[in-house]
PQR file of N, CA, C, O and H, with PARSE charges and radii, in Angstrom:
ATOM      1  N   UNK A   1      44.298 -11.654 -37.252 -0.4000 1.5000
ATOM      2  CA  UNK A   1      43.514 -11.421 -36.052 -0.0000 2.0000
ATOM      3  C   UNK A   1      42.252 -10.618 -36.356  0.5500 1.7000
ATOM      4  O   UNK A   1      41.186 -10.792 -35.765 -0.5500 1.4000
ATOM      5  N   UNK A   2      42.454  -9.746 -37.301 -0.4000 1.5000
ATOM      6  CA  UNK A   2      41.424  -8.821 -37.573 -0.0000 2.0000
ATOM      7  C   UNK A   2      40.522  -9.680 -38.538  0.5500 1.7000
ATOM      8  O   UNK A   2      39.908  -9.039 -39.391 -0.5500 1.4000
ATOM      9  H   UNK A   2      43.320  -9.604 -37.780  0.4000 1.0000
ATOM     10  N   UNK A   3      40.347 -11.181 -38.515 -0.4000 1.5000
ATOM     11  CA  UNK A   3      39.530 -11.638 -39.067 -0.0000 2.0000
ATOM     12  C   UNK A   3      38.278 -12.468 -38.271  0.5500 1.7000
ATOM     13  O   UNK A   3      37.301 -13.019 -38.778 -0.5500 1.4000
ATOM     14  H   UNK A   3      40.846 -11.702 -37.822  0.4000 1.0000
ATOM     15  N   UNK A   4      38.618 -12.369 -37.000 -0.4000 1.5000
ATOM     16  CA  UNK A   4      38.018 -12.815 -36.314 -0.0000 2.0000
ATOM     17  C   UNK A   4      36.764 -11.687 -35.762  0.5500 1.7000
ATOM     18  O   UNK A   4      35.725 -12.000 -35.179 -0.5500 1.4000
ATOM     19  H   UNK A   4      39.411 -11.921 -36.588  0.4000 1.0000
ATOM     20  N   UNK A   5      37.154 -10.508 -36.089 -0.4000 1.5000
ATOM     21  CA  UNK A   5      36.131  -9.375 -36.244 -0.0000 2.0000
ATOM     22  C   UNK A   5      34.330  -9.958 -37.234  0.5500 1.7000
ATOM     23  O   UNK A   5      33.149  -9.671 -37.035 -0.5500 1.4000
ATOM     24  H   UNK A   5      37.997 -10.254 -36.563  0.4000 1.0000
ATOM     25  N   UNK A   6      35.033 -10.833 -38.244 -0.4000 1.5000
ATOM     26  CA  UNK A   6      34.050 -10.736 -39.433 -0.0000 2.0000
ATOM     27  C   UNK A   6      33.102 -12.403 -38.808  0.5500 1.7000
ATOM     28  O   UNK A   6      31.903 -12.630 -38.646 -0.5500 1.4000
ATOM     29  H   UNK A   6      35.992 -11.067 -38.405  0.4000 1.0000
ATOM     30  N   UNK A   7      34.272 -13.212 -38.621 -0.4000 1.5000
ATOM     31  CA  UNK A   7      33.982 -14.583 -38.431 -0.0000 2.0000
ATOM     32  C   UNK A   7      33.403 -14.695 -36.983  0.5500 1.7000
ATOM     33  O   UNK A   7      32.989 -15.814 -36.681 -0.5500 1.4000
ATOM     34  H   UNK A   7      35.246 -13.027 -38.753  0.4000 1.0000
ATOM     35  N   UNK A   8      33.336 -13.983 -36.302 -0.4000 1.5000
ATOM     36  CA  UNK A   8      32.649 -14.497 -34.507 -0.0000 2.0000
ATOM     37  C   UNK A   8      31.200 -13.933 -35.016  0.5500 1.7000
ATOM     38  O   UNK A   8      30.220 -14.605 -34.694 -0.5500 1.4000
ATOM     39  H   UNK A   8      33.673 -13.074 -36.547  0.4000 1.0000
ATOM     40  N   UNK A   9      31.008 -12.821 -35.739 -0.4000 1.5000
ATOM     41  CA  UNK A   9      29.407 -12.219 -35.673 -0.0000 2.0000
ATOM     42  C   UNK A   9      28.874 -13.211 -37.074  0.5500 1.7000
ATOM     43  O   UNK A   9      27.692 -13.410 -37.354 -0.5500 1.4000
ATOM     44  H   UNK A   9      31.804 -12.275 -36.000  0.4000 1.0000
ATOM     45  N   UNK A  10      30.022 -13.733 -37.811 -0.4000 1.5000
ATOM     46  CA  UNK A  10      28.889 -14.886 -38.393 -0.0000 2.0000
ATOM     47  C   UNK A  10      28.887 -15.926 -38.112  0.5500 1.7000
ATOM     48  O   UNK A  10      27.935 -16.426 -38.710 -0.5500 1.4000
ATOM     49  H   UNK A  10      30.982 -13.571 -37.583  0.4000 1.0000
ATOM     50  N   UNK A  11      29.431 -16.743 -37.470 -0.4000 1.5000
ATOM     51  CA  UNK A  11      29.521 -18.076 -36.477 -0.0000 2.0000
ATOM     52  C   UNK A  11      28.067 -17.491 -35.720  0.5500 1.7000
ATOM     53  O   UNK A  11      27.251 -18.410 -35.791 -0.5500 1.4000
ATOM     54  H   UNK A  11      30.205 -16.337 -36.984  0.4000 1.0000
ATOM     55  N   UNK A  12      27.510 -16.397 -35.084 -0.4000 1.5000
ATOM     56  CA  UNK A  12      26.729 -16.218 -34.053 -0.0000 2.0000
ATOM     57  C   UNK A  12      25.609 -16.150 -35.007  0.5500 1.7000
ATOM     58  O   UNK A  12      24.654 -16.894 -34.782 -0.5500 1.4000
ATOM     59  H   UNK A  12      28.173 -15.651 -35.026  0.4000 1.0000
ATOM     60  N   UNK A  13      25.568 -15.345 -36.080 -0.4000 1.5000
ATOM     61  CA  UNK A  13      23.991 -15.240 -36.835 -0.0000 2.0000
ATOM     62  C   UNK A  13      23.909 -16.802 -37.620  0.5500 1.7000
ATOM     63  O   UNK A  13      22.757 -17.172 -37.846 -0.5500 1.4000
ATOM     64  H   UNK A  13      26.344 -14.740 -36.263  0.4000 1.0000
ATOM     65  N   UNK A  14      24.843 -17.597 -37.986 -0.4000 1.5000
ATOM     66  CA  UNK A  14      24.257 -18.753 -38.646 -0.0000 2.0000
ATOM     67  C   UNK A  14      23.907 -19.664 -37.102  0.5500 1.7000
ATOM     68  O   UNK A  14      23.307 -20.737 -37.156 -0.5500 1.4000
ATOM     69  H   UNK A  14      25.779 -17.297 -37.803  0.4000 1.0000
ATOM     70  N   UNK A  15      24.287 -19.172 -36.015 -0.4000 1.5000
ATOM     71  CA  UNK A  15      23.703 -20.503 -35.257 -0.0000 2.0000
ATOM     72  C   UNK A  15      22.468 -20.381 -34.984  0.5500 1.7000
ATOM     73  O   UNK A  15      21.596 -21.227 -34.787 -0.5500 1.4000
ATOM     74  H   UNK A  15      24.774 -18.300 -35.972  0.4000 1.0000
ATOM     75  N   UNK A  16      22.439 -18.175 -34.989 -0.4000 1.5000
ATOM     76  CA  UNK A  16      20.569 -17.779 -34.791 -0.0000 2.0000
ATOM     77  C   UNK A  16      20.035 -18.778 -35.556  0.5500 1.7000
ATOM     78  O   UNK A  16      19.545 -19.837 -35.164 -0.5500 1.4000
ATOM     79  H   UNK A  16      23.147 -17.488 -35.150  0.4000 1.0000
ATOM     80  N   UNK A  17      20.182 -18.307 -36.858 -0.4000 1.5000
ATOM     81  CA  UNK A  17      19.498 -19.081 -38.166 -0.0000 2.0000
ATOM     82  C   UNK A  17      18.929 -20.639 -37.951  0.5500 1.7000
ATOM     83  O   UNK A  17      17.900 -21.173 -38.365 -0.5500 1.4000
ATOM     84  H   UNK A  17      20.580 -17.447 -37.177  0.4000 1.0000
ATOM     85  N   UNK A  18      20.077 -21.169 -37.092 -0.4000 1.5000
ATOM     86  CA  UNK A  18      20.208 -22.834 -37.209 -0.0000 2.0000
ATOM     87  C   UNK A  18      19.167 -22.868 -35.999  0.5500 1.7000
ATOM     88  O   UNK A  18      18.155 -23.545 -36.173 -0.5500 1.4000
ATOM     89  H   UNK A  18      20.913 -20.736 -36.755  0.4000 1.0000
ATOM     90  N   UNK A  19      19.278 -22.407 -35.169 -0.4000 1.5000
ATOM     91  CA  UNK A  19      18.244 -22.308 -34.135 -0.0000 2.0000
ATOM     92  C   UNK A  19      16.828 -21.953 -34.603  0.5500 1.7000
ATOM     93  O   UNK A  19      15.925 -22.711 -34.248 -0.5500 1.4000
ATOM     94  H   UNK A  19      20.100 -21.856 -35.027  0.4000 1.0000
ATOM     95  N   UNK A  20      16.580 -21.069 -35.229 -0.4000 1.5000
ATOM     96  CA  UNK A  20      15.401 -20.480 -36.023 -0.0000 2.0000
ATOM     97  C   UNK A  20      15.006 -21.448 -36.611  0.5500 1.7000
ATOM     98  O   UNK A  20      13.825 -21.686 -36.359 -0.5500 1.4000
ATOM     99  H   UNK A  20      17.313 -20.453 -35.518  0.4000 1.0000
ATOM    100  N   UNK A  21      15.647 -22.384 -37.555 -0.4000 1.5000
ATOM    101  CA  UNK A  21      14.938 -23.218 -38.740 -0.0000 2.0000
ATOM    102  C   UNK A  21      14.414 -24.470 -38.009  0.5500 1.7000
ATOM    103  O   UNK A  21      13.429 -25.087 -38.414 -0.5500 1.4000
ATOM    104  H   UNK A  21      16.606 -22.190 -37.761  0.4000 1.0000
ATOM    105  N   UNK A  22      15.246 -24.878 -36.715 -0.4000 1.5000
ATOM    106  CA  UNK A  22      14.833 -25.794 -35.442 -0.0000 2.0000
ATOM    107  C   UNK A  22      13.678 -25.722 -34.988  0.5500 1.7000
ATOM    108  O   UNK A  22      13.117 -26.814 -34.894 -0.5500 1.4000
ATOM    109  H   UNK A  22      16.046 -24.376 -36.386  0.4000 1.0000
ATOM    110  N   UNK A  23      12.977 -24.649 -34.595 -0.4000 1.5000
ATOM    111  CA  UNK A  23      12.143 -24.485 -33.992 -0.0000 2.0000
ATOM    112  C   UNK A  23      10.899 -24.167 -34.607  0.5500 1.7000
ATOM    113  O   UNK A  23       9.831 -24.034 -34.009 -0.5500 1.4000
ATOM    114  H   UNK A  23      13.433 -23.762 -34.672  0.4000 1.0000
ATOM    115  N   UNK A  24      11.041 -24.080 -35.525 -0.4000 1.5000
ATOM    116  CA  UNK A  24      10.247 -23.330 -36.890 -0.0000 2.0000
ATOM    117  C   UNK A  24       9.576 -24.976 -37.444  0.5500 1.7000
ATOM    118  O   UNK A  24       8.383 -25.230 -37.608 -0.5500 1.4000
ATOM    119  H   UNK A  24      11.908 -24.187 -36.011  0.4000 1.0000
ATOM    120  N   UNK A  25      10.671 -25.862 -37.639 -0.4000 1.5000
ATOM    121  CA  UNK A  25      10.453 -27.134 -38.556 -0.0000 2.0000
ATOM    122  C   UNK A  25       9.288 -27.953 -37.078  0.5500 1.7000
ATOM    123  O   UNK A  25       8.242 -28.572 -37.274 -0.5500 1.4000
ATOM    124  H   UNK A  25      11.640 -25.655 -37.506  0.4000 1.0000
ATOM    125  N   UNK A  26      10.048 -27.614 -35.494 -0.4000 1.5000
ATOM    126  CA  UNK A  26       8.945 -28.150 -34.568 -0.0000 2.0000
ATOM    127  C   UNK A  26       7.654 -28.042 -34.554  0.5500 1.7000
ATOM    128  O   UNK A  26       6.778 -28.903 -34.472 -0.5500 1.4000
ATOM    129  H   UNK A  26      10.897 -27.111 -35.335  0.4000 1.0000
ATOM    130  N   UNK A  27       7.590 -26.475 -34.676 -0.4000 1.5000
ATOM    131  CA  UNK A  27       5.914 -26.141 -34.485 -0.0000 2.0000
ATOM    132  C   UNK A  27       5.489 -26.092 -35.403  0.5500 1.7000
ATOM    133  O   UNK A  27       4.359 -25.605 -35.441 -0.5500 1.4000
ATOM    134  H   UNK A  27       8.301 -25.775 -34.742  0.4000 1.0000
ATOM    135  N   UNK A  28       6.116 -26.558 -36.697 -0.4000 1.5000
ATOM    136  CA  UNK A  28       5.209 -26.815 -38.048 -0.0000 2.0000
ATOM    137  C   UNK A  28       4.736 -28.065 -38.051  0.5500 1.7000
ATOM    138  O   UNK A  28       3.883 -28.462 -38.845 -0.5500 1.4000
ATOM    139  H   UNK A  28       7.034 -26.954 -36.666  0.4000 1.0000
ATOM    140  N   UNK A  29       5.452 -28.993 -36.848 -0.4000 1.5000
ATOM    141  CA  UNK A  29       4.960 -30.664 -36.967 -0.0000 2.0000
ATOM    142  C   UNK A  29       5.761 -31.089 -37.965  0.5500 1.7000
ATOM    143  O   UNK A  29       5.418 -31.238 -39.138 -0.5500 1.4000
ATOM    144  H   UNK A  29       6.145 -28.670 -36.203  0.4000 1.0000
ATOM    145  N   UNK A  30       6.526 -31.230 -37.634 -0.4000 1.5000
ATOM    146  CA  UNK A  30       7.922 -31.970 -38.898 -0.0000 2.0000
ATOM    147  C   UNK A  30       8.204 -33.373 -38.107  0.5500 1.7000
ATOM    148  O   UNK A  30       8.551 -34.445 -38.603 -0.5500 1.4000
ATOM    149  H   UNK A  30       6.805 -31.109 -36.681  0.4000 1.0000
ATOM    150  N   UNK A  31       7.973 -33.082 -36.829 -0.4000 1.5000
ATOM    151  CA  UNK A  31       8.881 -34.336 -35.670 -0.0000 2.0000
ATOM    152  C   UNK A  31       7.467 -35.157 -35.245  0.5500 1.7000
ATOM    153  O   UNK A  31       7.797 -36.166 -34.621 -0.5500 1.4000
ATOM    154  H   UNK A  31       7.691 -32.211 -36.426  0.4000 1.0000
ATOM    155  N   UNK A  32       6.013 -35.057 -35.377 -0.4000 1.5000
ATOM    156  CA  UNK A  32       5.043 -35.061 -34.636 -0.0000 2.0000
ATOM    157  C   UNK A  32       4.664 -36.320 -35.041  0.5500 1.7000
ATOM    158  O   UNK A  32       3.945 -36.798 -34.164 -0.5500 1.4000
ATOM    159  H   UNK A  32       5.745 -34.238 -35.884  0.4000 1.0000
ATOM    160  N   UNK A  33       4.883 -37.445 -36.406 -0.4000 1.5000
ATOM    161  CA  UNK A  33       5.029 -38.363 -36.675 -0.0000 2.0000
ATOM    162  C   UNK A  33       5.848 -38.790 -37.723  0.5500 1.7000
ATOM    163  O   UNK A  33       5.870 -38.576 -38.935 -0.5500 1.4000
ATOM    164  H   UNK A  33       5.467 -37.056 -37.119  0.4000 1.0000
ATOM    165  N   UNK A  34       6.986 -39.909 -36.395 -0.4000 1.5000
ATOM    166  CA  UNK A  34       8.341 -40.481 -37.371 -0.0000 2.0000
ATOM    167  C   UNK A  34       7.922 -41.713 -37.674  0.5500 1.7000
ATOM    168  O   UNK A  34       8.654 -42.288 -38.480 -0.5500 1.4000
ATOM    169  H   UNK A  34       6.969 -40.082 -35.410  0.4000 1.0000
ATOM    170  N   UNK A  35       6.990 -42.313 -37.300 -0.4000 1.5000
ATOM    171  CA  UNK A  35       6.585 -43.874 -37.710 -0.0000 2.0000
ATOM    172  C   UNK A  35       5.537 -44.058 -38.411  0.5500 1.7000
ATOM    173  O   UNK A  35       5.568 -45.029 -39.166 -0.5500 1.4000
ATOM    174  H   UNK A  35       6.396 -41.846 -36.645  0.4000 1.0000
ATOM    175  N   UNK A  36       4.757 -43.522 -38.399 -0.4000 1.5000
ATOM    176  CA  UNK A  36       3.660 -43.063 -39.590 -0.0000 2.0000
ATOM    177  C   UNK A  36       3.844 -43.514 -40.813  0.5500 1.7000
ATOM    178  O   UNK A  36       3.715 -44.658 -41.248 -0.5500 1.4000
ATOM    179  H   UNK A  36       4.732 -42.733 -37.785  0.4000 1.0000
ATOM    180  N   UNK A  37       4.299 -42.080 -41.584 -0.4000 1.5000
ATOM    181  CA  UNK A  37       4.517 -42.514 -43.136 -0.0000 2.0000
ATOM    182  C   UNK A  37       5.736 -43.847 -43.507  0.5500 1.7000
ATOM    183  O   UNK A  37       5.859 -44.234 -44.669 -0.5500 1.4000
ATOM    184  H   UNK A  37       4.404 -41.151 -41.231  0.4000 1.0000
ATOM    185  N   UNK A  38       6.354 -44.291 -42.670 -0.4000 1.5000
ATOM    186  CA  UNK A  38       7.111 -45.423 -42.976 -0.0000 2.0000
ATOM    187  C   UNK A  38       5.882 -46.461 -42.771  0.5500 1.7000
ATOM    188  O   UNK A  38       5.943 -47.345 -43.626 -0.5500 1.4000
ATOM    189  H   UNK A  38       6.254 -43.976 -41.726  0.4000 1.0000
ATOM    190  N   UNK A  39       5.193 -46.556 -42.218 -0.4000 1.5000
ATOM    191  CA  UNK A  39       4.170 -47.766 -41.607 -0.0000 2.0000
ATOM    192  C   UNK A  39       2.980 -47.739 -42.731  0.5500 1.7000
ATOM    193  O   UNK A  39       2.209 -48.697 -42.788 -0.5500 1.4000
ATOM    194  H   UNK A  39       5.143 -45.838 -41.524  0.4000 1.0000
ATOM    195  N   UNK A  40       2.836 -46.606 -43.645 -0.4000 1.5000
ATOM    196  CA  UNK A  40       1.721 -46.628 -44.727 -0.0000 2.0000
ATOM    197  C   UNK A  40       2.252 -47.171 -45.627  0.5500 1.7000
ATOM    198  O   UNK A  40       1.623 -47.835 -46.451 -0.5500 1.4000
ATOM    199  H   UNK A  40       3.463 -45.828 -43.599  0.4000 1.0000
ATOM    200  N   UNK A  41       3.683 -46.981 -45.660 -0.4000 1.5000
ATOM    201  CA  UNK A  41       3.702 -47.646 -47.391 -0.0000 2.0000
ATOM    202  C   UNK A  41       4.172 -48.822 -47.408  0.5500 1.7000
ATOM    203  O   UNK A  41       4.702 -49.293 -48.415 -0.5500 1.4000
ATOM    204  H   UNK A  41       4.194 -46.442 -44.990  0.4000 1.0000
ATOM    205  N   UNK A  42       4.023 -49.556 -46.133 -0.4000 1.5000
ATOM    206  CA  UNK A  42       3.379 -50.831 -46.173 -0.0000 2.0000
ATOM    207  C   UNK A  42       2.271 -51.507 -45.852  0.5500 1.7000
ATOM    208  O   UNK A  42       2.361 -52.647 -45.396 -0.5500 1.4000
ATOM    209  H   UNK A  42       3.592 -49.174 -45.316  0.4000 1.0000
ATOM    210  N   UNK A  43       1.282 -51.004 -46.012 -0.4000 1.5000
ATOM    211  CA  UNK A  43      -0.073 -51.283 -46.130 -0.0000 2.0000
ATOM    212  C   UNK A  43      -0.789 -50.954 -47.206  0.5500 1.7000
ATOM    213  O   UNK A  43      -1.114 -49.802 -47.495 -0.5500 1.4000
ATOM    214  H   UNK A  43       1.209 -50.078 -46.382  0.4000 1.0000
ATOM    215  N   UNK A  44      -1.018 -51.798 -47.737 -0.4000 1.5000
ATOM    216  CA  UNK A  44      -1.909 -51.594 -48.886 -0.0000 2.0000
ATOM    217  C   UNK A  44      -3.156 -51.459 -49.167  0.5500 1.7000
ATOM    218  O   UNK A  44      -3.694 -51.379 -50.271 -0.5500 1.4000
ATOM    219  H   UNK A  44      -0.754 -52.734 -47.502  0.4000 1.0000
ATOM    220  N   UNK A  45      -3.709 -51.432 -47.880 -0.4000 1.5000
ATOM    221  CA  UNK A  45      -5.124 -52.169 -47.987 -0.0000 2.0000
ATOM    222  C   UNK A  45      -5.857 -50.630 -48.754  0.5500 1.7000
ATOM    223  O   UNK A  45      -6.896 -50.682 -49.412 -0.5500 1.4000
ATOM    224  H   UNK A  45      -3.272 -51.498 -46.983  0.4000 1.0000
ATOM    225  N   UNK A  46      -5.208 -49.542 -48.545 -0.4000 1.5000
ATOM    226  CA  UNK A  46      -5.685 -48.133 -49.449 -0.0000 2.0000
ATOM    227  C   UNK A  46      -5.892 -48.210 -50.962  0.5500 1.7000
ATOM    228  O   UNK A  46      -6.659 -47.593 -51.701 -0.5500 1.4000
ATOM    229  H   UNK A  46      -4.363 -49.500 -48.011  0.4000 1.0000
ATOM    230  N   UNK A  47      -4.994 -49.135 -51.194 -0.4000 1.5000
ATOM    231  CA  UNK A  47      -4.648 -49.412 -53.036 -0.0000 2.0000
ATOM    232  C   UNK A  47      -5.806 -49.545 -53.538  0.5500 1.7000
ATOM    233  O   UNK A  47      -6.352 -50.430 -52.879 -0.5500 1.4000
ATOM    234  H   UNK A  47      -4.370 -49.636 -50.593  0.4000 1.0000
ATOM    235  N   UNK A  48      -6.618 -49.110 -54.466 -0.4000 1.5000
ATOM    236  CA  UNK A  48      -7.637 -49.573 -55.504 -0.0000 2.0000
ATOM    237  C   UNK A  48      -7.053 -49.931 -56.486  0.5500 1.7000
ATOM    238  O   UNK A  48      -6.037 -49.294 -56.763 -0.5500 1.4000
ATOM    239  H   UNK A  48      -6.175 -48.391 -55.001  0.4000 1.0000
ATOM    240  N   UNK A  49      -7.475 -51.134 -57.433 -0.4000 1.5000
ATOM    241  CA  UNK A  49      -6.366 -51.815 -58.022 -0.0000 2.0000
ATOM    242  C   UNK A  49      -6.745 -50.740 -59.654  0.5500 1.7000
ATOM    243  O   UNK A  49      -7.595 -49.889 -59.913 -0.5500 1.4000
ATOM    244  H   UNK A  49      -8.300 -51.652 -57.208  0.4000 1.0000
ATOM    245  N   UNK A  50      -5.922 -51.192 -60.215 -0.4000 1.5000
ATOM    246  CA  UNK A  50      -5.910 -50.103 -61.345 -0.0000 2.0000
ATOM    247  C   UNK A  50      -6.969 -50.844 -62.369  0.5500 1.7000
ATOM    248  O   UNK A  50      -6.981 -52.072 -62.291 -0.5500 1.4000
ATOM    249  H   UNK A  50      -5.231 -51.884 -60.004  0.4000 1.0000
ATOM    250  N   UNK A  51      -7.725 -50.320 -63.178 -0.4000 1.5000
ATOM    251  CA  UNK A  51      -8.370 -51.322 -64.484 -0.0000 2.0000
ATOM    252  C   UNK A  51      -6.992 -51.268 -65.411  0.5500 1.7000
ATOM    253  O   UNK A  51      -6.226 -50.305 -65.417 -0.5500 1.4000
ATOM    254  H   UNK A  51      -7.715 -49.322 -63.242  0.4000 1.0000
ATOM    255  N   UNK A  52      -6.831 -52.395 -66.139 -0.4000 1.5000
ATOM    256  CA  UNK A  52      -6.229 -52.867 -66.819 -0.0000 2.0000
ATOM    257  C   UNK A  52      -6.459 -52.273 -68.205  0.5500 1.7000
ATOM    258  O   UNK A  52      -7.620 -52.415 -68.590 -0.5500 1.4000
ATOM    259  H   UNK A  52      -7.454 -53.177 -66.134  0.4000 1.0000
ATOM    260  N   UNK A  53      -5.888 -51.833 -68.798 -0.4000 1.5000
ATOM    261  CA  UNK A  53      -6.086 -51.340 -70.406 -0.0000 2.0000
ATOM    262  C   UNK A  53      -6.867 -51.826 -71.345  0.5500 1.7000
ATOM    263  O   UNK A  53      -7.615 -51.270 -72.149 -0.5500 1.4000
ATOM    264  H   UNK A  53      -4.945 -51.717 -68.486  0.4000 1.0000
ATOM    265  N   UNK A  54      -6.554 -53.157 -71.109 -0.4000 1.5000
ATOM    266  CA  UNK A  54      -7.802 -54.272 -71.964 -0.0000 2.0000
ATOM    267  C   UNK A  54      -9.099 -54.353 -71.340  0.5500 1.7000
ATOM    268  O   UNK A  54      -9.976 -54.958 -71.957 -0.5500 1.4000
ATOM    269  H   UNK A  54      -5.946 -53.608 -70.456  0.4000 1.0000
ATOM    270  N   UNK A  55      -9.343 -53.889 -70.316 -0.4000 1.5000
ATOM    271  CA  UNK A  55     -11.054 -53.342 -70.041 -0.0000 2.0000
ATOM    272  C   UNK A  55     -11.617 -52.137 -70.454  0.5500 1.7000
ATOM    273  O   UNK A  55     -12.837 -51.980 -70.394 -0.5500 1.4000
ATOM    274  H   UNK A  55      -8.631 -53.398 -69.815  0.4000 1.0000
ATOM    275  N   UNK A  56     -10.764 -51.141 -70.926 -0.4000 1.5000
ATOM    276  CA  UNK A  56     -11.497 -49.885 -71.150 -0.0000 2.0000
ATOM    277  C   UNK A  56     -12.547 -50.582 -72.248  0.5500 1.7000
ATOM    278  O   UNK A  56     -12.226 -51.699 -72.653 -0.5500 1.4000
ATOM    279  H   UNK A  56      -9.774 -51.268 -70.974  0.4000 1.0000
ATOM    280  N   UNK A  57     -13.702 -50.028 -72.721 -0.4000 1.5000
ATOM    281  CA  UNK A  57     -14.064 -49.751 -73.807 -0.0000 2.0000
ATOM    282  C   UNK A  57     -13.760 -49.394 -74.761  0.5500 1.7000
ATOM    283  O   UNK A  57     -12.968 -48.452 -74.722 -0.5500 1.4000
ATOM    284  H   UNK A  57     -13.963 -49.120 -72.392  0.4000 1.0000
ATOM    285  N   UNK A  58     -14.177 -49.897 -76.124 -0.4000 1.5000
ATOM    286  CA  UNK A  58     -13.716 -49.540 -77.213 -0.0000 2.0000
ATOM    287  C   UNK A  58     -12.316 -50.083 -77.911  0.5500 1.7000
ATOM    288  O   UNK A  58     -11.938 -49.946 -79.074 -0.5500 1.4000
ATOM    289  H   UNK A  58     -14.821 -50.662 -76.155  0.4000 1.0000
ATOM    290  N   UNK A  59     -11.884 -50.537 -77.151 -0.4000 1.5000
ATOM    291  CA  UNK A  59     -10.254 -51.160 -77.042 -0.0000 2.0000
ATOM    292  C   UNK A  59     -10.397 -52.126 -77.100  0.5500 1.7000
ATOM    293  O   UNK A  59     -11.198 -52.649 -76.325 -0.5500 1.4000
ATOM    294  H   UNK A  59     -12.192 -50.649 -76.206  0.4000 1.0000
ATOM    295  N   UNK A  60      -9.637 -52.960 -78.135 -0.4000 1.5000
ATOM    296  CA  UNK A  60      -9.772 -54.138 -78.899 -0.0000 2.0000
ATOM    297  C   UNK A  60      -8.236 -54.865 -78.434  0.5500 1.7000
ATOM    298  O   UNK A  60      -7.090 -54.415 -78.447 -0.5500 1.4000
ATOM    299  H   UNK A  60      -8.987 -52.535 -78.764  0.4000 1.0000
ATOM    300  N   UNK A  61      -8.706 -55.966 -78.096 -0.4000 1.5000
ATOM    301  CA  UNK A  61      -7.005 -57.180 -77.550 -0.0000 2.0000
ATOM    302  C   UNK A  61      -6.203 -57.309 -78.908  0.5500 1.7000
ATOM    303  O   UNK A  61      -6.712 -57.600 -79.991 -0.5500 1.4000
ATOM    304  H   UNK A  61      -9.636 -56.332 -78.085  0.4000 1.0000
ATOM    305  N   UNK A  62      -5.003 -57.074 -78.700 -0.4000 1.5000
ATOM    306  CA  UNK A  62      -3.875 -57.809 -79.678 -0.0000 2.0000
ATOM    307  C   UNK A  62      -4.492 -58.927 -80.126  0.5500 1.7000
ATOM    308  O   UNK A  62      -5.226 -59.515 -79.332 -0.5500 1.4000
ATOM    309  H   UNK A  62      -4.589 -56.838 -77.820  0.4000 1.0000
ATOM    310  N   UNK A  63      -4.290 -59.561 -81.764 -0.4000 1.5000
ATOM    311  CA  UNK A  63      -4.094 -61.118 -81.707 -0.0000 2.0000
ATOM    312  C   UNK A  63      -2.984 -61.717 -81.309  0.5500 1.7000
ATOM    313  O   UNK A  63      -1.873 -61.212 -81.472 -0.5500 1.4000
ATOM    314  H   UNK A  63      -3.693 -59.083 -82.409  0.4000 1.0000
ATOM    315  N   UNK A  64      -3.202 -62.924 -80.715 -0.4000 1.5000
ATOM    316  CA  UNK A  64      -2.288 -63.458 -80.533 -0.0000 2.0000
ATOM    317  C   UNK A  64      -0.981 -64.181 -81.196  0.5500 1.7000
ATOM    318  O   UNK A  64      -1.180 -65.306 -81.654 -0.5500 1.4000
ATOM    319  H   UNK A  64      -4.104 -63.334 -80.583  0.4000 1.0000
ATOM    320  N   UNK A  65       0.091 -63.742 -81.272 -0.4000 1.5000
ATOM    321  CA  UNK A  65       0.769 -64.305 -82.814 -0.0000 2.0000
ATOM    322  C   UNK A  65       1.083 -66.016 -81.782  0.5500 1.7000
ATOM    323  O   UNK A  65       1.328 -66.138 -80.582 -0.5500 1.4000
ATOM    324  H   UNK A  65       0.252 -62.828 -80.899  0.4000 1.0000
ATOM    325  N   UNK A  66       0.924 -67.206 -82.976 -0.4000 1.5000
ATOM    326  CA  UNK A  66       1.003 -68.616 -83.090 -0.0000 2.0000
ATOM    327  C   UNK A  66       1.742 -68.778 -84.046  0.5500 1.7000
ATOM    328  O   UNK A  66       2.026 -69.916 -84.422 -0.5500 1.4000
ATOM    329  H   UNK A  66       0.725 -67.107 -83.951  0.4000 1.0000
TER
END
């Protein structure tokens, strides 16, 4: 019985806590867009395509083995 002394006042500060990190993650804008970043990384049209290795300068192509 005398354990319920220790366990009710921390049941009460982890729900502060859980409440705290709730409200904290809101007004930081955590919730402010859920469709967003799922909807960018299917669009590509941002992509610049990469140069290819065999365009740098100075850089010479494999031969081709036949």
């Amino acid at each position: 019985m005398e354990i319920l002394y220790l366990l009710v006042p921390l049941a009460v500060i982890l729900a502060g806590v859980i409440v705290w990190a709730f409200l904290w993650s809101i007004r930081s804008g955590q919730f402010d867009d859920l469709e967003g970043p799922a909807h960018r990384i299917l669009m590509d049209e941002d992509d610049k395509p990469r140069p290819s290795q065999d365009s740098k300068p100075g850089r010479k192509k494999p031969p081709h083995p036949h």
